[in-house]
C-alpha positions as CSV (number, residue, x, y, z in Angstrom):
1,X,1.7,-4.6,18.3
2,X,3.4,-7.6,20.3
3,X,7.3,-6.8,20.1
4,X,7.9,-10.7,19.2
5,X,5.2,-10.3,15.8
6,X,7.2,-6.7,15.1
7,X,10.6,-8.8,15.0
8,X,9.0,-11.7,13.1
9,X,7.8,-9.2,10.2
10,X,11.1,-7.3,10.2
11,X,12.9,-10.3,9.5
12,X,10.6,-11.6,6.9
13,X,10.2,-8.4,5.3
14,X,14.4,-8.2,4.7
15,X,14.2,-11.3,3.6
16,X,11.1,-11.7,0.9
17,X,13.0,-8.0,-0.1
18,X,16.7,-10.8,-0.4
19,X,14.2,-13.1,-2.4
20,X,12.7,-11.1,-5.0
21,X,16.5,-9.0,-5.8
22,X,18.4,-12.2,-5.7
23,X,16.6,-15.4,-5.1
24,X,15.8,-18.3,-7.7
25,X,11.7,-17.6,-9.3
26,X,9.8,-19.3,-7.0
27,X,10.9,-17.4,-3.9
28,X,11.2,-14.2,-5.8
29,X,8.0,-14.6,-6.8
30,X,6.9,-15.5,-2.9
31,X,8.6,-12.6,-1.5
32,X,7.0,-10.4,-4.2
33,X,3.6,-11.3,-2.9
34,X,4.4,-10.7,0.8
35,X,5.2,-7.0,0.5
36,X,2.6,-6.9,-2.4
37,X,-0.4,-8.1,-0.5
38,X,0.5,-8.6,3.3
39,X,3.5,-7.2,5.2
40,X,3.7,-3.5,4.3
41,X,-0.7,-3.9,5.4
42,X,-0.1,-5.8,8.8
43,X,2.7,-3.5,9.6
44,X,0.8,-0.1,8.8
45,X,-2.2,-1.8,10.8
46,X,0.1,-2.3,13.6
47,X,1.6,1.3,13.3
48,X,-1.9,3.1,12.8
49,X,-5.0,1.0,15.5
50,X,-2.2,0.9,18.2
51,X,-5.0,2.4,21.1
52,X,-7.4,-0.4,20.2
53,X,-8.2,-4.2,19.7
54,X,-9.2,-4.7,16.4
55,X,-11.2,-7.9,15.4
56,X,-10.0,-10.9,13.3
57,X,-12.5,-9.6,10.3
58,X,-11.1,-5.9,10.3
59,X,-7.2,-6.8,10.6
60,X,-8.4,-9.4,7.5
61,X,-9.4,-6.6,5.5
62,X,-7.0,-3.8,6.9
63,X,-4.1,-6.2,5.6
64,X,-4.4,-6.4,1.9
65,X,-6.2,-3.1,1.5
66,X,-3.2,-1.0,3.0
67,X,-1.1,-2.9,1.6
68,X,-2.7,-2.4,-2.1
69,X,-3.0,1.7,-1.1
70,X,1.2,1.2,-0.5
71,X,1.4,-0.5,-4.0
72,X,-0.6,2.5,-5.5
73,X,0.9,5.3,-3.9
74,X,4.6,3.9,-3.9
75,X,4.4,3.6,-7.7
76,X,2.9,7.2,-8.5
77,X,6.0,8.0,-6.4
78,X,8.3,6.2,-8.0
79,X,7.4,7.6,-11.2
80,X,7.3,11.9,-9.7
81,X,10.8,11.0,-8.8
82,X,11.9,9.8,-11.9
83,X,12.9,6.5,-11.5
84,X,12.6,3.5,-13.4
85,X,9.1,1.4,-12.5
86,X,11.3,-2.0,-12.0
87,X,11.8,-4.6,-9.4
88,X,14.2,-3.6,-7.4
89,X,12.6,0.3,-7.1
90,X,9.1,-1.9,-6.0
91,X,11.2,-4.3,-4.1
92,X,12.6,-1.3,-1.8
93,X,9.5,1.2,-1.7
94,X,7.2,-1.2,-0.1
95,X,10.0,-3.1,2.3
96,X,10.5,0.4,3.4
97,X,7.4,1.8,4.0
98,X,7.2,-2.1,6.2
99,X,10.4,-1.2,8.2
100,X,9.2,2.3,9.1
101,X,5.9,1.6,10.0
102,X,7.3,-1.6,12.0
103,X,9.8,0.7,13.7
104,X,6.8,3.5,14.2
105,X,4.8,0.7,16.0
106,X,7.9,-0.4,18.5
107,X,8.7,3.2,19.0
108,X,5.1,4.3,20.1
109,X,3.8,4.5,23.6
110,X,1.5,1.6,24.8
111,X,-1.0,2.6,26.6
112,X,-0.9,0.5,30.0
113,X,-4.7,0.0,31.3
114,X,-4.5,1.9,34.9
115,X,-6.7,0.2,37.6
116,X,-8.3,2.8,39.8
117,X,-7.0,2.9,43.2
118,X,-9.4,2.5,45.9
119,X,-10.2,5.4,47.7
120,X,-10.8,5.0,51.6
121,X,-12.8,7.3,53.6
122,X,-12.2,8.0,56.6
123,X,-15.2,7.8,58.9
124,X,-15.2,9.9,62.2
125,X,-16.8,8.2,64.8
126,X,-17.7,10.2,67.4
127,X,-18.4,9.2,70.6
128,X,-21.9,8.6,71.8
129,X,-22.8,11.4,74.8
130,X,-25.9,10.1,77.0
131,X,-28.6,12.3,75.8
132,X,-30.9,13.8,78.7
133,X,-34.3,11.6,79.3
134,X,-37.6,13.3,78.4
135,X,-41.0,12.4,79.2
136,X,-43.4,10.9,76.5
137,X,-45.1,14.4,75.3
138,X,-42.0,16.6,75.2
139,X,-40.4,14.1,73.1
140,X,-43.9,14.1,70.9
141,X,-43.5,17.9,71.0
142,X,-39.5,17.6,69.7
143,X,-40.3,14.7,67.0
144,X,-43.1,17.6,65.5
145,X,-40.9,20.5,65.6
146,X,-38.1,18.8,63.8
147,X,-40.3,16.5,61.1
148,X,-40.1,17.7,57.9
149,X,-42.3,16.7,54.9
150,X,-40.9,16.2,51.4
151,X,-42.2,14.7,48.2
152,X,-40.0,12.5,46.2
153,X,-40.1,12.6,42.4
154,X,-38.6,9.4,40.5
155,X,-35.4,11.2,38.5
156,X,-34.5,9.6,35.3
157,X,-31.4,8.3,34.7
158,X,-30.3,11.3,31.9
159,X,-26.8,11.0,32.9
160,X,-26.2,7.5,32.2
161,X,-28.7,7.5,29.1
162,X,-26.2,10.2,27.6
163,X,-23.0,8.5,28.6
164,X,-24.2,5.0,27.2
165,X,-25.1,7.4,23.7
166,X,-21.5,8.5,24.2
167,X,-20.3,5.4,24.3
168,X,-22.0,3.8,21.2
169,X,-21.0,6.9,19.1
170,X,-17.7,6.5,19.9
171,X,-17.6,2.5,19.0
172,X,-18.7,3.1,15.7
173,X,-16.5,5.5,15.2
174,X,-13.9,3.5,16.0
175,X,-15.2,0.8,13.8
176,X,-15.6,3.2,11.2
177,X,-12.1,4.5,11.0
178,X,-10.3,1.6,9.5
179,X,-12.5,2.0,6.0
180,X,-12.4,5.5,6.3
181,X,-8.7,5.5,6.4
182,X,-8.7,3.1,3.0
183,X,-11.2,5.2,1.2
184,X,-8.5,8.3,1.7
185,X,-5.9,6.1,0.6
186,X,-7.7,5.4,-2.1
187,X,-9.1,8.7,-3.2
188,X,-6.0,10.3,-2.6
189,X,-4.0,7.5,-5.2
190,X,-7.2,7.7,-7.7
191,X,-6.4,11.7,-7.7
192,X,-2.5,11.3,-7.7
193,X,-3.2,9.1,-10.6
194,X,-5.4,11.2,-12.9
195,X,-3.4,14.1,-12.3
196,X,-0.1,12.1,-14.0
197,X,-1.9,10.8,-16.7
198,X,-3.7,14.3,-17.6
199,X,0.5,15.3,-17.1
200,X,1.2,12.4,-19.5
201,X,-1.1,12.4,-22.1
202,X,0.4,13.9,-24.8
203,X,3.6,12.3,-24.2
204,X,4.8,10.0,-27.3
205,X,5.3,6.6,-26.7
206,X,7.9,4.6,-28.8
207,X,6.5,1.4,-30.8
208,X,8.4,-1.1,-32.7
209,X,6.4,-3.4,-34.9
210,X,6.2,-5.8,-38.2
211,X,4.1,-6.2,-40.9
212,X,3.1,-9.9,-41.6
213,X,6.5,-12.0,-42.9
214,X,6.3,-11.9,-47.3
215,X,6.7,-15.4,-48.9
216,X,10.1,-17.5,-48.6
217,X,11.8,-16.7,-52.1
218,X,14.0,-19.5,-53.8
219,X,17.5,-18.8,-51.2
220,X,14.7,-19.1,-48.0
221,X,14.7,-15.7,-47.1
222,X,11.4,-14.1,-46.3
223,X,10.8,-9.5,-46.4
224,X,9.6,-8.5,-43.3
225,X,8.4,-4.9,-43.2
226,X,9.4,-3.3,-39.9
227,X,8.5,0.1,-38.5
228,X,9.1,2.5,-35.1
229,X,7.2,5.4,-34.2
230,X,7.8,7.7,-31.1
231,X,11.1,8.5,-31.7
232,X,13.0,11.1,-29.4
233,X,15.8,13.7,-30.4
234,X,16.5,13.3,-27.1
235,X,17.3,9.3,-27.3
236,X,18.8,9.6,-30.7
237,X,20.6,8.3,-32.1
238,X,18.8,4.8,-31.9
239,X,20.2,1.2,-32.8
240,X,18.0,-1.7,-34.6
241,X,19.7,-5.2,-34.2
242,X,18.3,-8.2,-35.8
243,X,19.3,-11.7,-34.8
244,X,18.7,-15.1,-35.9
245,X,20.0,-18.8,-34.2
246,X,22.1,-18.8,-31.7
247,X,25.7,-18.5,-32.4
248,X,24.9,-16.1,-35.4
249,X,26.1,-12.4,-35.0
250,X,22.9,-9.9,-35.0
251,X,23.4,-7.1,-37.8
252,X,23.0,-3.9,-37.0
253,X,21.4,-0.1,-38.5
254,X,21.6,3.3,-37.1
255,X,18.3,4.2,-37.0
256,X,18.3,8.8,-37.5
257,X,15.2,10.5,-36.4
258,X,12.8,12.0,-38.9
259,X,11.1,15.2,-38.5
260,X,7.7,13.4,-38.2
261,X,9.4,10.7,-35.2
262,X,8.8,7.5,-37.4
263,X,11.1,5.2,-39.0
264,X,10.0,1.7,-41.3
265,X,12.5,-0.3,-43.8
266,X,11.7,-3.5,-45.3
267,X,14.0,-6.0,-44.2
268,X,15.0,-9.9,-45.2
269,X,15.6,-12.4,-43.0
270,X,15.8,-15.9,-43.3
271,X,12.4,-18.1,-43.3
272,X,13.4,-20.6,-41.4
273,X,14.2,-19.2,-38.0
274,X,13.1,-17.1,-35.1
275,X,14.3,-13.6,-35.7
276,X,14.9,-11.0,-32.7
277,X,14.7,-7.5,-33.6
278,X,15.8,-5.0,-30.8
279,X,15.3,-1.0,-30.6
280,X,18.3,-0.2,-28.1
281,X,18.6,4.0,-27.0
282,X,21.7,5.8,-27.2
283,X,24.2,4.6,-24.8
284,X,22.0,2.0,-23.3
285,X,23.3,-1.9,-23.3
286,X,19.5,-3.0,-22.5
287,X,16.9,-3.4,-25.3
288,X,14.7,-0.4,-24.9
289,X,11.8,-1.9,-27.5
290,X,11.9,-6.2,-28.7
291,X,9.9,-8.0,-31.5
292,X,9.8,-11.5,-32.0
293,X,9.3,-13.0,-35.4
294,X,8.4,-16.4,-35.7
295,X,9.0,-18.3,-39.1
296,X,7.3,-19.5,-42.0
297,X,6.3,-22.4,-41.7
């Protein structure tokens, strides 16, 4: 890869990484489809087809495919490892598989094209000696002792028919290998992700969720019949928080878990207003699980 295009993705790929951590939505969003769709592909392409030219068609391709096999394989990563699937994590798994392969490409040998030295022969020219005059038949009888009689069979070029064989083989394997090396990618993230979700299946998943609002009695208060499944010993004990207009303090349950992992209370809230009920875990300051409910009209 030309060093000047390896400096020019390094520096964009720190900063569409700055963009999507810290920037306003439009660049994060930007920056977020650079090292989702183009700069962790042109770098890998760079660090991988190094011993050949590839066309404007394959480095087209190569680009978003790679780039779409970092996505894959970066998130089944992320989530072996624990970590929480969220933008930063994203932001600096594909920005650092960009860097490394970058670096891999400026680090690697390039092979210099070596032009083949002539080679001079050297001709020994030796000097001509006057040979001894003969008459007209010993010279007939000399010519007939040393004339020897051969019959030349046309030879078919087999060596160069094989070499140009060679040569074609090679080419398409070449051309081949780009697809080849997506289809791996590929098969080895469609495994890696089967695998987790066989892993995963019977892992409960918490829900929050509402019934339909009741009518709006006489004071403008409506029942609203919410319910959570999927609830974890491990995450208990769990905190509902219900919250109205701005300005207006949410109220707030201790939620136990049941044997069976579900929990569902009728609740009022006013009719007129927007409610916000929040399922936070224990110790966490972020909503793990939010429902909207609109009012009655």
């Amino acid at each position: 890869m030309n060093p000047m295009l390896t400096r020019i993705l390094a520096v964009l790929t720190v900063a569409a990484g700055a963009a999507v951590l810290a920037g306003p939505a439009p660049l994060a969003v930007a920056g977020g489809l650079l090292l989702g769709f183009a700069l962790p592909g042109m770098a890998l392409t760079g660090a991988l087809f190094t011993g050949r030219m590839l066309t404007s068609v394959e480095r087209t391709l190569l680009a978003p495919a790679l780039s779409l096999g970092v996505l894959i394989v970066a998130g089944l990563g992320i989530h072996l490892t624990g970590a929480d699937l969220d933008r930063p994590a994203w932001t600096v798994a594909t920005a650092g598989v960009t860097l490394v392969a970058l670096l891999v490409a400026a680090l690697r040998p390039r092979r210099a094209a070596v032009a083949p030295q002539p080679v001079e022969e050297e001709v020994a020219v030796a000097e001509a000696t006057p040979a001894p005059r003969l008459s007209a038949r010993d010279a007939e009888a000399v010519a007939e002792a040393h004339t020897i009689v051969m019959s030349v069979a046309p030879s078919e070029p087999v060596s160069e028919v094989t070499a140009t064989e060679k040569a074609q083989r090679y080419r398409l394997a070449r051309q081949l290998l780009p697809l080849a090396l997506v289809l791996a990618i590929l098969a080895g993230a469609s495994w890696l992700s089967f695998g987790t979700s066989r892993a995963l299946f019977d892992t409960p998943v918490t829900a929050l969720s509402a019934a339909p609002s009741g009518p709006v009695d006489s004071q403008g208060n409506r029942v609203v019949a919410v319910s959570v499944r999927g609830l974890l010993d491990a995450d208990a004990p769990y905190t509902l928080t219900v919250a109205g207009a701005t300005g207006t303090p949410p109220t707030r349950r201790i939620i136990a878990v049941s044997a069976d992992g579900t929990w569902s209370e009728n609740l009022t809230m006013p009719g007129d207003q927007r409610m916000t009920v929040s399922l936070f875990r224990a110790g966490d300051t972020t909503a793990y699980r939010t429902l909207f409910i609109s009012a009655v009209a």
